[in-house]
N, C-alpha and C positions, 0 to 999 in steps of 0.2 A: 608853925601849924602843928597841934598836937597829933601825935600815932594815930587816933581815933577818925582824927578828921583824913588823913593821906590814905587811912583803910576804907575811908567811907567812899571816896572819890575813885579810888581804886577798884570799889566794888560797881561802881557807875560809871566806871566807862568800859567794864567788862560786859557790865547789861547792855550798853549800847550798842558795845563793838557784836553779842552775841544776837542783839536785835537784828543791826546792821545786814550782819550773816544772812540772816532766817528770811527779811525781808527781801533781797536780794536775790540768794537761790529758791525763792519761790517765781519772783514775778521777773526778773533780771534787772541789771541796771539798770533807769531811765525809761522803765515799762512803762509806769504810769503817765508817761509823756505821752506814747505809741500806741497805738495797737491796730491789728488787723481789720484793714477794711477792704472790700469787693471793688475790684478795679473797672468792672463791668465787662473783661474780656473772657469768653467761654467759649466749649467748643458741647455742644449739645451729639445724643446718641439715644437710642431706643432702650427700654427699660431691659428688656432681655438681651440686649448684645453681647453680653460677657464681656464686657470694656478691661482691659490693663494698663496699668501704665511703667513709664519710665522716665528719666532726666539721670542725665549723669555730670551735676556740676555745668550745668549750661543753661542760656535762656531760652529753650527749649524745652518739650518732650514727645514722646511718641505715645499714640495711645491705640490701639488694636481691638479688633470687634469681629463680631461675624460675618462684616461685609467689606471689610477691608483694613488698611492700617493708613493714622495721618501723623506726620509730624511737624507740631504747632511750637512758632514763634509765641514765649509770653506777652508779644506785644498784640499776638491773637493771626497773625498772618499763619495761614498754611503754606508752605513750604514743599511738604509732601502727601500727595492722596494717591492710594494704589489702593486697588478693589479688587478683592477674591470673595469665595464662599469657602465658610468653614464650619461646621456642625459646633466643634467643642474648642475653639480657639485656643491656643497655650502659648505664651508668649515667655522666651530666653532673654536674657538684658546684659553684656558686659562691657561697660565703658559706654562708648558711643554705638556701641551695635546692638542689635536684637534682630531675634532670631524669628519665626513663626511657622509655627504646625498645629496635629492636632496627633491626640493619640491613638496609634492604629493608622494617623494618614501615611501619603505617600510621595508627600512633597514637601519642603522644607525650605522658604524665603527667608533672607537676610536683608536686613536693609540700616544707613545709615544714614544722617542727618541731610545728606545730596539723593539719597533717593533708594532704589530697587541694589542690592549687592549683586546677588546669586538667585536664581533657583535650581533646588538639586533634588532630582527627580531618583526616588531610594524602589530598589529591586524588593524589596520587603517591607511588610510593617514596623511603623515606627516604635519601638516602645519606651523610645525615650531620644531626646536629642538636647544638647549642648554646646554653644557658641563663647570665644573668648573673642577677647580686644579686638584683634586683627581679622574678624570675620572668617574662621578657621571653624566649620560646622563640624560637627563629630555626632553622632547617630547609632546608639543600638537599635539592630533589628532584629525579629524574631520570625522563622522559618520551621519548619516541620521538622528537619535535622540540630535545629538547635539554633545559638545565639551568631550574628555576624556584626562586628563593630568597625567601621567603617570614620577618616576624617577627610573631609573633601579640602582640595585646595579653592582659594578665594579666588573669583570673578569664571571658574572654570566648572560646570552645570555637573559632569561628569567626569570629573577627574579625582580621583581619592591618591593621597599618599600613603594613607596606612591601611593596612586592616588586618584584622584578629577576627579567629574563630572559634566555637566552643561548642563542640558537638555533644549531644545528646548524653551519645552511646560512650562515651570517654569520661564526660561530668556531670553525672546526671542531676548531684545536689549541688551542683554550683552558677550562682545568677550572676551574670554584671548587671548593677547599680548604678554607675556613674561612670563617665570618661571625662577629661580636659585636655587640653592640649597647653603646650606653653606659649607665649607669644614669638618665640622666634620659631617657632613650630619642628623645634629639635626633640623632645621630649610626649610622651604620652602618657598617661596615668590610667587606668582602667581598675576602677574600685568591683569586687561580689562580695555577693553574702554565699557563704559555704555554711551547708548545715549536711554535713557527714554525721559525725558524733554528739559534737554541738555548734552551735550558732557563730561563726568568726567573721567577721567582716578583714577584706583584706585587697591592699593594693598592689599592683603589680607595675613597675615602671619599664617603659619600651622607648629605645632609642631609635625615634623616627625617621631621622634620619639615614639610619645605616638597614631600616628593613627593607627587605625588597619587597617592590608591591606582591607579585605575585609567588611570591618564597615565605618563606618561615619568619618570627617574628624576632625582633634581640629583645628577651627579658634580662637587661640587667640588674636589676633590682627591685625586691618586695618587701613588704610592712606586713604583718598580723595584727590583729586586734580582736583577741579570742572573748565571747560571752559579750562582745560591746554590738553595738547600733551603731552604723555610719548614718551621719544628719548632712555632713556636704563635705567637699574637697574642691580645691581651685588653687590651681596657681597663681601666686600673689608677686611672683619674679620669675626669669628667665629660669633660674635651678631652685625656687624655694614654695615649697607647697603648705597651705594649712588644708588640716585636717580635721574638724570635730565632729568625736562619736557622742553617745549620750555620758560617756565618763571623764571624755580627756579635750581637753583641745591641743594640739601640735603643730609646730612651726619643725618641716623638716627639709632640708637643705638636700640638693643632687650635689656631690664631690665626686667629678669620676664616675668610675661605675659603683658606687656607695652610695647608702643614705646617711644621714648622719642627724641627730635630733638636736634642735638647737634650744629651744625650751618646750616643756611640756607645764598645762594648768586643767589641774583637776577639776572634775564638774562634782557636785556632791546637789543638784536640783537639777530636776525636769525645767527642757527649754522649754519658755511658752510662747517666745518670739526671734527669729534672727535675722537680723541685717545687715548686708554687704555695700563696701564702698568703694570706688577707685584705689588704690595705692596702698591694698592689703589693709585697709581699715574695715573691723567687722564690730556688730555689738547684737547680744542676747539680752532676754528679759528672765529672771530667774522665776519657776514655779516652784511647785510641790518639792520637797527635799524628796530623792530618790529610797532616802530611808526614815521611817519616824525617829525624830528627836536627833536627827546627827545633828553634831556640834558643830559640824563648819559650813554648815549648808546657811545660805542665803536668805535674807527676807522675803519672803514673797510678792514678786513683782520690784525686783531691784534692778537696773539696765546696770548692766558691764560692758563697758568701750574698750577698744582695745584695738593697737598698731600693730605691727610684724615684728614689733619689740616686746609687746605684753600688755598689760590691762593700763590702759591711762585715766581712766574716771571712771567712779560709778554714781548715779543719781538713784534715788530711792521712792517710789509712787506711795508708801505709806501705806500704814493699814492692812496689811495684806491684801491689797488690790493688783487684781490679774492682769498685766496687760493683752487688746486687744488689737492691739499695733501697732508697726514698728517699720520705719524709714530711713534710710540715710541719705545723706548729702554733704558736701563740704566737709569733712571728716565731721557732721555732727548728725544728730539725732532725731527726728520725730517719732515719740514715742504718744501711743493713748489709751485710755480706760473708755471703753463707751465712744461718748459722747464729747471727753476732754481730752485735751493734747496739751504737751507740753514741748517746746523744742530745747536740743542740748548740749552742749559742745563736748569735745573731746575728753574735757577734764570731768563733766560731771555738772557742771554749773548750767542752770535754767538760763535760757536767754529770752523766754517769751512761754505763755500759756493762752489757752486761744478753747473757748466752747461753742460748738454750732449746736443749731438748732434740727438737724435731720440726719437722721445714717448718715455713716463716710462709707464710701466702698474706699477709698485711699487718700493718702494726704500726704505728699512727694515735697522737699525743695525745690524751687527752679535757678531764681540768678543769681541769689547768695540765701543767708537764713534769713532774711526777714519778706521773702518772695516766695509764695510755695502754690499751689495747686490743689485744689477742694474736691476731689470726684465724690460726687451725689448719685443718685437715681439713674437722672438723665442729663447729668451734665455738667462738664469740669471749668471750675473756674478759678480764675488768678487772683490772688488774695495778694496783698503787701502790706506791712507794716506804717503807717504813717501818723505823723505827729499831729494828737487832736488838741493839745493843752492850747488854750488862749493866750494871746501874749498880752 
């Protein structure tokens, strides 16, 4: 065979393989067999209820309202129905637990996939509360004298293990933001914003175990993060925290009474979506570069995946299209524009793209990716993927 012809063949089956590609991380393998169809099973709710949901890798979820919370089997069985009133319903989600309050309330439910956990009845308004794995609620309150942060122990209504106080007349430009707890409930983290001079966000680490309730606190160790925005923190391991501000993401490790940084990744765009998953898997949607024309800022509307080890895939919405939401499950992705969605695994590749025809308030996995959950208007229903090709 002559040069001419091995270059030509060479050239064609690079088209192919670069077809092969395109087609593939658009619609996924063997899409055109599958697609999404309505299983019939749903769980209906009033157009104003402020419905939320949750699923963590199970065939299940939880879904919360202004008259109560239920958690539904996706074979459509209720499992759990408990019934409160709540004006402004807010709902905390980690792992298999979730939290519910409201802001300004003064009670604070936990519940898990067997039913009711705690209720824990707070001396003060809420103005923020936080629930990990193990049903460990942690709660800032806000009082006339100033800020009280308070973590209760599980199944115990009134029992707290820790608490910090941050009076007025001592700090007066300083907020707490955030608290976590770790899951073996040794460690506490307590993120503010200080604006003394200028703007710093910064965390403070409390070993929980060794405080005494009613004595003084052990701050053994703190983080700065001068002129940045805190966007979340959570413990992702017994001693390993992520933290991302609007400039940095960090993975930092408890050694001791040290911190120690294990990698840091620059942010150089505005988040415009983020989501968290069991076992330290988180992913963002990239916006706006935080400065015109930087050179290492991101497409507009790019997902970055990423482990407790660093970025594992990124998939790209194109065009400079904004995403308007963003889920996880199975260490993978639902991400959407509008009206389309796409889901995505770990590494960045498409495994299914899916268009409704009405508002999503949310669109969650349930029992692996090709199962997920539709919440509309008034009413969530179970979608699965199944084979329409004729044989």
């Amino acid at each position: 065979m002559s040069k001419k012809g091995i270059f030509a063949i060479g050239i064609l089956l690079i088209a192919l393989a670069a077809m092969a590609q395109y087609t593939f991380g658009l619609v996924g393998v063997g899409a055109h067999d599958l697609r999404l169809e309505n299983t019939g099973r749903y769980i209906s709710y009033a157009i104003d209820s402020s419905p939320s949901f949750h699923s963590s890798n199970s065939r299940s979820f939880f879904v919360t309202t202004r008259t109560g919370i239920r958690h539904v089997a996706s074979s459509g069985d209720i499992r759990v129905n408990e019934t409160f009133s709540l004006t402004r319903p807010h709902m905390v989600a980690r792992g298999d637990v979730v939290a519910v309050g409201e802001e300004d309330g003064r009670v604070i439910r936990t519940f898990n996939a067997n039913g009711s956990i705690n209720v824990v009845p707070l001396d003060n308004p809420a103005q923020g509360f936080f629930v990990n794995a193990n049903g460990v609620v942690s709660v800032i309150m806000a009082s006339d004298s100033g800020y009280h942060i308070k973590a209760f122990d599980r199944y115990v209504s009134d029992e707290y293990f820790f608490r910090s106080n941050i009076q007025h007349r001592d700090n007066p430009m300083r907020f707490p933001i955030a608290v976590d707890v770790s899951e073996n409930r040794q460690y506490v983290a307590i993120a503010h914003l200080n604006l003394y001079h200028q703007m710093v966000a910064s965390i403070d680490f409390f070993a929980a175990d060794r405080s005494a309730r009613f004595g003084t606190v052990d701050i053994f160790a703190g983080i700065h993060f001068p002129g940045e925005i805190l966007i979340a923190m959570r413990f992702v391991s017994d001693n390993q925290m992520l933290v991302i501000t609007d400039s940095q993401i960090t993975i930092l490790r408890i050694d001791g009474n040290a911190l120690q940084e294990e990698w840091s990744h620059p942010l150089y765009n505005r988040l415009d979506q983020l989501a968290f998953c069991v076992g330290g898997h988180f992913a963002y949607v990239s916006g706006t570069p935080v400065r015109p024309n930087c050179r290492y800022a991101d497409p507009v509307g790019t997902v970055n995946i990423f482990n407790i080890n660093g970025l594992t895939g990124r998939f790209y919405l194109g065009l400079g299209r904004r995403a308007t939401h963003l889920s996880m499950g199975h260490n993978a992705v639902i991400v959407g524009v509008d009206r389309y969605f796409h889901a995505v695994n770990a590494r960045g590749v498409s495994l299914w793209h899916h268009s409704v025809q009405q508002d999503v308030r949310d669109m969650i996995f349930l029992d692996d990716t090709n199962t997920i959950l539709i919440a509309g208007a008034t009413r969530a229903e179970v979608w699965r993927r199944q084979r329409t090709r004729d044989e």
